[in-house]
C-alpha positions in Angstrom: 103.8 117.4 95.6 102.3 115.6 93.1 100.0 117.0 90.1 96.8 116.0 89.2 97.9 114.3 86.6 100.2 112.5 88.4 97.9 111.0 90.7 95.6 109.8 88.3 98.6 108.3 86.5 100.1 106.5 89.5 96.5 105.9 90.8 96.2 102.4 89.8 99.2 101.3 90.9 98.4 102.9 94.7 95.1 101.0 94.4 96.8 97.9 94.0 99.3 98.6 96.6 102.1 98.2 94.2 103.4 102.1 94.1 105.8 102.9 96.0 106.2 104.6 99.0 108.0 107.7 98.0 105.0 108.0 95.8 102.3 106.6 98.2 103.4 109.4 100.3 102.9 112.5 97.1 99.9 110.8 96.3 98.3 110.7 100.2 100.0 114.5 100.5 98.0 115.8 97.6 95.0 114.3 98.6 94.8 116.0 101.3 95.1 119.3 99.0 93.0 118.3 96.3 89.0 117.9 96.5 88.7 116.4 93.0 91.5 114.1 93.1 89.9 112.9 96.7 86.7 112.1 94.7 88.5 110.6 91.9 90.3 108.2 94.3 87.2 107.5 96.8 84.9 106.5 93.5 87.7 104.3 92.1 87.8 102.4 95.4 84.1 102.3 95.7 84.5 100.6 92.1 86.6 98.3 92.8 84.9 97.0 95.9 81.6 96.3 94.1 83.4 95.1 91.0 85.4 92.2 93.3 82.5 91.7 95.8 79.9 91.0 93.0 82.0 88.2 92.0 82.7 86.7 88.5 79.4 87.2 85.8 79.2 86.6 82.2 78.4 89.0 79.7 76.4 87.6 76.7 78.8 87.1 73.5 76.6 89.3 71.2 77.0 92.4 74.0 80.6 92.1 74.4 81.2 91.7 70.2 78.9 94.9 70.4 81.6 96.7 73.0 84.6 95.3 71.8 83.6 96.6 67.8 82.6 99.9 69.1 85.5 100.7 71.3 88.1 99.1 68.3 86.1 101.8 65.8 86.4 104.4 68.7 89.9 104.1 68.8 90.2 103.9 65.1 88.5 107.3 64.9 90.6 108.3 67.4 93.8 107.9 65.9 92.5 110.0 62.5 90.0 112.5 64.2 91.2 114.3 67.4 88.1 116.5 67.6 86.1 116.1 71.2 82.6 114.2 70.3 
C-alpha cells in the first residue's frame, strides 16, 4: 500500500486521470486507510472544481509582479536558508 507521501506525490496525476491503474488502485486502497490523505484528496478536488467552474479571470499585472517577486525571493531564500519561517 501506498505511503502518504506517495499519494500526495502521484495525487496530481490521479486527479487528472493520467496515473495508472496499478497506482489508481494504491492510491484508492490507502484512502480508504488514511483520514488525512482522504481530506487532502477531497479539498484538492473541491479546488479544482471551483478553480475550472469559475472560468478564466485576470489578475491585475501589479498583483501578479507582487506574487511572482515574492515567490522568486522565497525560493531564493529557500535554496540558502532551510530554517522553517
Amino acid at each position: 500500500m501506498f505511503s502518504c507521501e506517495e499519494v500526495l506525490a502521484t495525487l496530481g496525476a490521479y486527479l487528472d486521470d493520467e496515473a495508472t491503474a496499478d497506482v489508481r488502485h494504491q492510491i484508492e486502497e490507502h484512502l480508504t486507510h488514511c483520514r488525512t490523505c482522504e481530506v487532502m484528496y477531497d479539498s484538492a478536488k473541491k479546488t479544482l472544481k471551483i478553480v475550472t467552474d469559475s472560468g478564466v479571470f485576470e489578475v491585475p499585472s501589479a498583483l501578479s509582479e507582487s506574487l511572482v517577486n515574492k515567490t522568486m525571493s522565497r525560493i531564493r531564500l529557500g535554496e540558502t536558508d532551510h530554517s522553517p519561517d
